[in-house]
C-alpha positions in Angstrom: 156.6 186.9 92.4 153.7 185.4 90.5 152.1 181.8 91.7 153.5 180.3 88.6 157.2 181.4 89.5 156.8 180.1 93.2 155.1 176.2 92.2 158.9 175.1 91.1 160.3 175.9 94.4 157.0 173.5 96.0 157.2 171.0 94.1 161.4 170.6 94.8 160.5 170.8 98.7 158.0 168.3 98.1 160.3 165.9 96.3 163.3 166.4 98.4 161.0 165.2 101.4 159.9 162.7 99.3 163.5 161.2 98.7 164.1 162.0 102.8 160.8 160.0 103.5 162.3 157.2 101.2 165.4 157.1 102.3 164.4 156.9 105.8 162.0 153.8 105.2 164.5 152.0 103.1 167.0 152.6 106.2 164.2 151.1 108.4 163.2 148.3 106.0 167.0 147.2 106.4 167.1 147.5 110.0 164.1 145.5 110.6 165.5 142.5 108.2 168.5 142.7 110.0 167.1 141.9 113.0 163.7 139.9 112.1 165.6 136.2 112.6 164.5 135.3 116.0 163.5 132.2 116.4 164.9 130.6 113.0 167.5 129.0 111.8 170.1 131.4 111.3 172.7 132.2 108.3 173.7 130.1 105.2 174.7 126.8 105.0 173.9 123.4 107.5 175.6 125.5 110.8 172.4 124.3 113.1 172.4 127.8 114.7 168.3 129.0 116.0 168.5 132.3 116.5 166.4 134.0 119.6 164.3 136.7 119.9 167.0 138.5 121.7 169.7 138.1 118.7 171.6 135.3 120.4 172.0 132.2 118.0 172.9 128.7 119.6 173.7 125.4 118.8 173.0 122.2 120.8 175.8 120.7 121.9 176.1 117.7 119.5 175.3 119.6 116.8 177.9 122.0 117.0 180.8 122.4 114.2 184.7 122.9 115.7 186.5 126.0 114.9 188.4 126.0 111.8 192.5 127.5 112.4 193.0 130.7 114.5 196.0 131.6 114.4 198.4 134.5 113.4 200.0 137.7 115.0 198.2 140.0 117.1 197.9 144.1 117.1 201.4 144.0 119.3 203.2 142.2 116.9 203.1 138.7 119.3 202.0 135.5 118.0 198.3 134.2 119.1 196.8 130.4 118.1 193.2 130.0 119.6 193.7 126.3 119.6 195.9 126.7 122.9 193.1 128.0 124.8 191.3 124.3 124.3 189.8 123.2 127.5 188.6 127.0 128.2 185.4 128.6 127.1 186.7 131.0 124.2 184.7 134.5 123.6 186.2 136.2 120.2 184.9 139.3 119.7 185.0 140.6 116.1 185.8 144.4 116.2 187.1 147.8 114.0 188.2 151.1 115.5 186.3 152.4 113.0 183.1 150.9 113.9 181.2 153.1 115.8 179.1 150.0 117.8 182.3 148.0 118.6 182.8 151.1 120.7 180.0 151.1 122.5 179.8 147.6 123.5 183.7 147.5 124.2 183.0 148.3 128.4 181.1 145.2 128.2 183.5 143.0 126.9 185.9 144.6 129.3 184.2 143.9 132.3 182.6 140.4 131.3 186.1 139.4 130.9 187.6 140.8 133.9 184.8 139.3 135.8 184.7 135.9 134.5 188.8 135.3 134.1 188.8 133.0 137.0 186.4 130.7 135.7 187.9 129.2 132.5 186.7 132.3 130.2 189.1 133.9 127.6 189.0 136.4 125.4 189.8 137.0 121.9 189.6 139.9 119.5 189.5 139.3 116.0 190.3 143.3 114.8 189.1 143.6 110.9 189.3 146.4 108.2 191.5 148.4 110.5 194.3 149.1 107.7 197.2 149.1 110.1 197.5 148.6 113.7 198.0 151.6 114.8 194.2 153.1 115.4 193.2 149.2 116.5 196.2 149.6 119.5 194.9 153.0 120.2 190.9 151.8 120.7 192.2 149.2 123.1 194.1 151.0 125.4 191.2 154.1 125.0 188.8 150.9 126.5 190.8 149.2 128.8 191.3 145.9 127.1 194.0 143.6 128.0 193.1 140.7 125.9 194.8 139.5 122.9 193.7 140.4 119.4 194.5 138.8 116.8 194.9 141.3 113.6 192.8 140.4 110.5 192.9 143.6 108.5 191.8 141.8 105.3 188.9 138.9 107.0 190.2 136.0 106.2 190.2 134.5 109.4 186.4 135.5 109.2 186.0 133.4 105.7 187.7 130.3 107.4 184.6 129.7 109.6 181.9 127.2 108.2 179.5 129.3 105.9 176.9 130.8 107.9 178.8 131.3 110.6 180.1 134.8 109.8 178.7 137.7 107.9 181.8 139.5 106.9 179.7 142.6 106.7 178.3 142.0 110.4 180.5 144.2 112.7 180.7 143.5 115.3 180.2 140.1 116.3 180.7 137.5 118.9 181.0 133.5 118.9 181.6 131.7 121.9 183.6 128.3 121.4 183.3 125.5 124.4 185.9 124.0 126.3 186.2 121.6 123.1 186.6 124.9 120.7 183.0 124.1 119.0 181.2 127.2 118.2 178.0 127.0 120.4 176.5 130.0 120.1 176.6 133.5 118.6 175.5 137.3 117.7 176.2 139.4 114.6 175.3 142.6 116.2 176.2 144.6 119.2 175.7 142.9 123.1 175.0 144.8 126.3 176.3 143.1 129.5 173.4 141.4 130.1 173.2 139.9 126.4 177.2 139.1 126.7 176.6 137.1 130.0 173.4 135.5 128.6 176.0 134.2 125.7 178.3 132.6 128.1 176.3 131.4 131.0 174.4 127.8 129.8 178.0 127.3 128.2 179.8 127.6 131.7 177.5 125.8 133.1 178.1 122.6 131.0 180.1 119.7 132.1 
């Protein structure tokens, strides 16, 4: 085969490593500005969230904005309103079966919960994109959890929160609401025990 015949099958090499040299830094560009917020306000919109260097956003306590309406029917069919959890510290959880770091964090939220139960700590699952309830009932019982989720295949429990609360496109995420259902702080990525704990512990210790 001459040199000329063999420069064609270089020069496609060289631009498919190109494009895989591309496509990796773009993916790395978009992971970095997903998670180059600490220390700023965080989100869209007057929330008065400042965002950590560890992910976790929180909002002083009189500046923090109630929770809109939370109500609906869970995966198992019963009916769920947030509202009568008022005078408990509220951890909703917003999860997919599909979502591959909703099942890696999902022994966190199981344990957290289990081990805080007995002090004033519930928690709710807001399960999103799942088109029927069948895979979302088959990821809780494959973790362990035994708290309600309330089933929100379409997000517009999500889109009820003051803007900048949420990002729809942020799964999975966490709020914690105080014992007067105020949103006080929050993470729109995954949380490891420690992070999870972190969350709720300046919120349990308020009076």
């Amino acid at each position: 085969m001459s040199a000329a015949s063999r420069a064609p099958r270089r020069t496609n090499r060289t631009r498919s490593r190109a494009a895989a040299l591309t496509g990796g830094a773009v993916a790395a560009a978009l992971l970095l500005s997903a998670c180059g917020s600490g220390g700023k306000s965080g989100g869209a919109g007057d929330t008065g969230f400042v965002t950590g260097s560890d992910g976790i956003a929180t909002v002083e306590k009189g500046s923090r904005a109630q929770a809109p309406d939370l109500s609906g029917e869970t995966i198992d069919g019963k009916q769920l309103d947030v509202a009568d959890y008022k005078g408990k510290i509220v951890v909703l959880n917003v999860w997919g079966s599909w979502c591959g770091p909703c099942r890696l964090e999902a022994k966190n939220f199981v344990k957290v919960s289990e081990d805080l139960a007995d002090q004033g700590v519930q928690f709710v699952g807001i399960n999103t994109r799942d088109t029927s309830t069948t895979p979302a009932i088959a990821f809780e019982k494959a973790h362990g959890v035994e708290y309600p989720s309330l089933y929100d295949p379409t997000g517009k429990l999500m889109l009820r929160f003051e803007k900048g609360t949420l990002n729809p496109q942020a799964i999975p995420s966490t709020l914690v609401l105080d014992r007067d259902g105020k949103v006080a702080s929050r993470s729109l990525a995954a949380l490891s025990e420690a992070n999870l704990r972190k969350m709720i512990k300046p919120i349990l210790a308020e009076k």
